[in-house]
C-alpha positions in Angstrom: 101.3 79.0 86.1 99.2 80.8 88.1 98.7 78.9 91.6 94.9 77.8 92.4 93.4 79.9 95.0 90.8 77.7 97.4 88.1 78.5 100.0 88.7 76.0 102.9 88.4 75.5 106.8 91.5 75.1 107.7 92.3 78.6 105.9 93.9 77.9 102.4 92.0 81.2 101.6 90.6 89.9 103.2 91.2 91.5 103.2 89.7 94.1 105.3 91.6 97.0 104.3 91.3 100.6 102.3 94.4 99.3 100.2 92.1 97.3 98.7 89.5 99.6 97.0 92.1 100.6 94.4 91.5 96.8 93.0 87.9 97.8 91.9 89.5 100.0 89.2 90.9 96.8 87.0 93.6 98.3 84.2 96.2 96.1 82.5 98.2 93.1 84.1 101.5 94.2 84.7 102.4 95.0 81.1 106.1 95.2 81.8 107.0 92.4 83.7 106.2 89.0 83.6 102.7 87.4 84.9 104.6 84.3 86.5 107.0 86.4 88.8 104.8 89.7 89.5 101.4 88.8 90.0 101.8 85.1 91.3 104.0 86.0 93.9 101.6 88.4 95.4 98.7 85.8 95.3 100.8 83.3 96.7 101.7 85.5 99.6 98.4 85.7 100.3 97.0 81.8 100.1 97.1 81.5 103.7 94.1 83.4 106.0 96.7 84.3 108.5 98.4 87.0 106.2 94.8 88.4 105.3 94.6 89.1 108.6 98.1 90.8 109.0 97.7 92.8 105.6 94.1 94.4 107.4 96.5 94.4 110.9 98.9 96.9 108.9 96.9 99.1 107.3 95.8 101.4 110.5 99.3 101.3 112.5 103.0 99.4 111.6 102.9 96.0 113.5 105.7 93.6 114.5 106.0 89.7 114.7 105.1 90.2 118.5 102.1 92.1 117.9 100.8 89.6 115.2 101.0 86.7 117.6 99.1 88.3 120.3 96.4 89.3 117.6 96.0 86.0 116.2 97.1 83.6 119.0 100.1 82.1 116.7 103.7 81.5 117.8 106.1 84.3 117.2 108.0 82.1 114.8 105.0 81.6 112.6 103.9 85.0 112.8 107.8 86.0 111.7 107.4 83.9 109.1 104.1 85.0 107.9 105.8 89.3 107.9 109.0 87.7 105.9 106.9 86.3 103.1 104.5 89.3 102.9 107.3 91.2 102.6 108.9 89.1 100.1 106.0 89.0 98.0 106.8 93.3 98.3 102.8 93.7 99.8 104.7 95.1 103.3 108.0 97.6 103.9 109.4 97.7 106.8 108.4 100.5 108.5 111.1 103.8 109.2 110.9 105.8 111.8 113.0 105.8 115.2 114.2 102.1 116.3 112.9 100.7 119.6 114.3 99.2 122.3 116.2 95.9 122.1 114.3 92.5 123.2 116.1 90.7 125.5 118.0 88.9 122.6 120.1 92.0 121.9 117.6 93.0 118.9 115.1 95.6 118.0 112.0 94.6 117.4 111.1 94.8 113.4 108.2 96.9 112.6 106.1 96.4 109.2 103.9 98.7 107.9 101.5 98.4 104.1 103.2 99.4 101.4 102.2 102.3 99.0 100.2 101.0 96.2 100.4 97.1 97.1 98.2 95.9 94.7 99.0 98.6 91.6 98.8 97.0 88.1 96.9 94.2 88.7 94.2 93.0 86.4 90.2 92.3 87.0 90.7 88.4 86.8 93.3 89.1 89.2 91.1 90.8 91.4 88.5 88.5 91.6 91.0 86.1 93.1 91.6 88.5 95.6 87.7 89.5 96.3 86.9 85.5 96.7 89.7 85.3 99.2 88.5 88.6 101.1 85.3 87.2 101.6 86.3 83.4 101.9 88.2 84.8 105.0 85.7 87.4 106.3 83.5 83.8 106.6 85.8 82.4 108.6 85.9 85.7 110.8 82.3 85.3 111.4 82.2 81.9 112.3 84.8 82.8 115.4 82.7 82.1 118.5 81.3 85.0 120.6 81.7 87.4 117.5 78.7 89.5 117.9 77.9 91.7 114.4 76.3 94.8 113.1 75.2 94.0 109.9 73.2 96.1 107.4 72.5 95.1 103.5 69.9 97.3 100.9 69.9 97.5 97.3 68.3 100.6 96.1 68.2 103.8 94.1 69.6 107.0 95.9 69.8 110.4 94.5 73.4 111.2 93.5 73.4 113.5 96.9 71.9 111.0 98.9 74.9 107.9 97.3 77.9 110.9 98.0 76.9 111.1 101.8 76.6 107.8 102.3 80.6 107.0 100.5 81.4 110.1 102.5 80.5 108.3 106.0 81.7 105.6 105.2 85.2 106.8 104.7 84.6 108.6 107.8 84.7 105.2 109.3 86.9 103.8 107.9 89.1 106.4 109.0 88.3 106.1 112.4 89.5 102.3 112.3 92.8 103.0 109.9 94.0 105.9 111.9 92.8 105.2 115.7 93.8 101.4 116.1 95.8 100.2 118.7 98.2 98.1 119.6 96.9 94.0 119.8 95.3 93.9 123.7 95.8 97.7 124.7 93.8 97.7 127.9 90.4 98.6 127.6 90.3 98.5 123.8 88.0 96.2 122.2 89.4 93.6 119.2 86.7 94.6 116.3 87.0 94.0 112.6 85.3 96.1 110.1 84.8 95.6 106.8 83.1 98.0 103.9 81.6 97.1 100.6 79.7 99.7 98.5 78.5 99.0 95.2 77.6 101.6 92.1 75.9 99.6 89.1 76.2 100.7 86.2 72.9 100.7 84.5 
């Protein structure tokens, strides 16, 4: 049965993340494998506000338990914990690539990166679930104190030149976040979130 996917406080249920736009294309539910075991165990990896967070955290560089407790101010266990079931729930690979340097236990430190096509196959019901818990967690975002925001909202007619510019900027933004973030408290960098909605109706 598909589990129930609240809004709460306490963050029970964000996305912000590119991976994300390929939900606003809808298609089939996983018509070769089973709704209980596929899609259900990708919602129920994300029920809790803290992997939200890590699944935005991964898309612009690979990140590891370490850097996920810095970034949210968690305990490295949790933050272990929270990688392992992402992972589980196949939303995160581990990411390839030369190994670092042992921690003073004797391992490497495990890197995770977003995984190609995360969300592929998945229904519009399905994605529904998954808008109401991007923006049930972007409210929480907002009420973090000292936030300050830039915030613009219009609804109007543009000339199909006029709409291509403005989807063009904005994935010139969203580059710049994906591709130019560093690493949780890199001196002089500033913590931001950023996160892009553009709507085409269909008259």
């Amino acid at each position: 049965m598909m589990p129930r996917l609240r809004a709460s406080r306490r963050g029970e249920f964000r996305t912000g993340s590119s991976a994300f736009t390929e939900l606003a294309r809808g298609g089939d539910i996983f018509p070769n494998e089973p709704l209980e075991t596929s899609i259900d165990s990708r919602l129920r990896a994300l029920s809790h506000h803290h992997r939200l967070r890590i699944l935005a955290m991964v898309t612009a560089r690979p990140v590891s338990a370490t850097d996920v407790a810095a970034n949210l101010g968690i305990a490295h266990a949790s933050a272990s914990y929270h990688l392992h079931q992402l992972a589980a729930a196949g939303l995160i690979v581990v990411a390839g690539g030369p190994q670092p340097q042992p921690r003073a236990n004797g391992r490497p430190k495990q890197f995770y990166k977003m995984r190609t096509d995360p969300f592929r196959g998945l229904g519009p019901r399905t994605a529904r679930l998954l808008d109401r818990a991007m923006l049930s967690d972007l409210e929480l975002r907002l009420r973090q104190p000292g936030t300050t925001r830039t915030v613009s909202d219009a609804e109007v007619w543009l000339k199909p030149r006029d709409w291509r510019r403005l989807v063009d900027l904005i994935g010139q933004a969203s580059t710049i976040v994906h591709e130019r973030g560093q690493a949780a408290r890199t001196r002089g960098a500033k913590h931001v979130s950023a996160t892009t909605l553009l709507l085409e109706f269909r008259e």
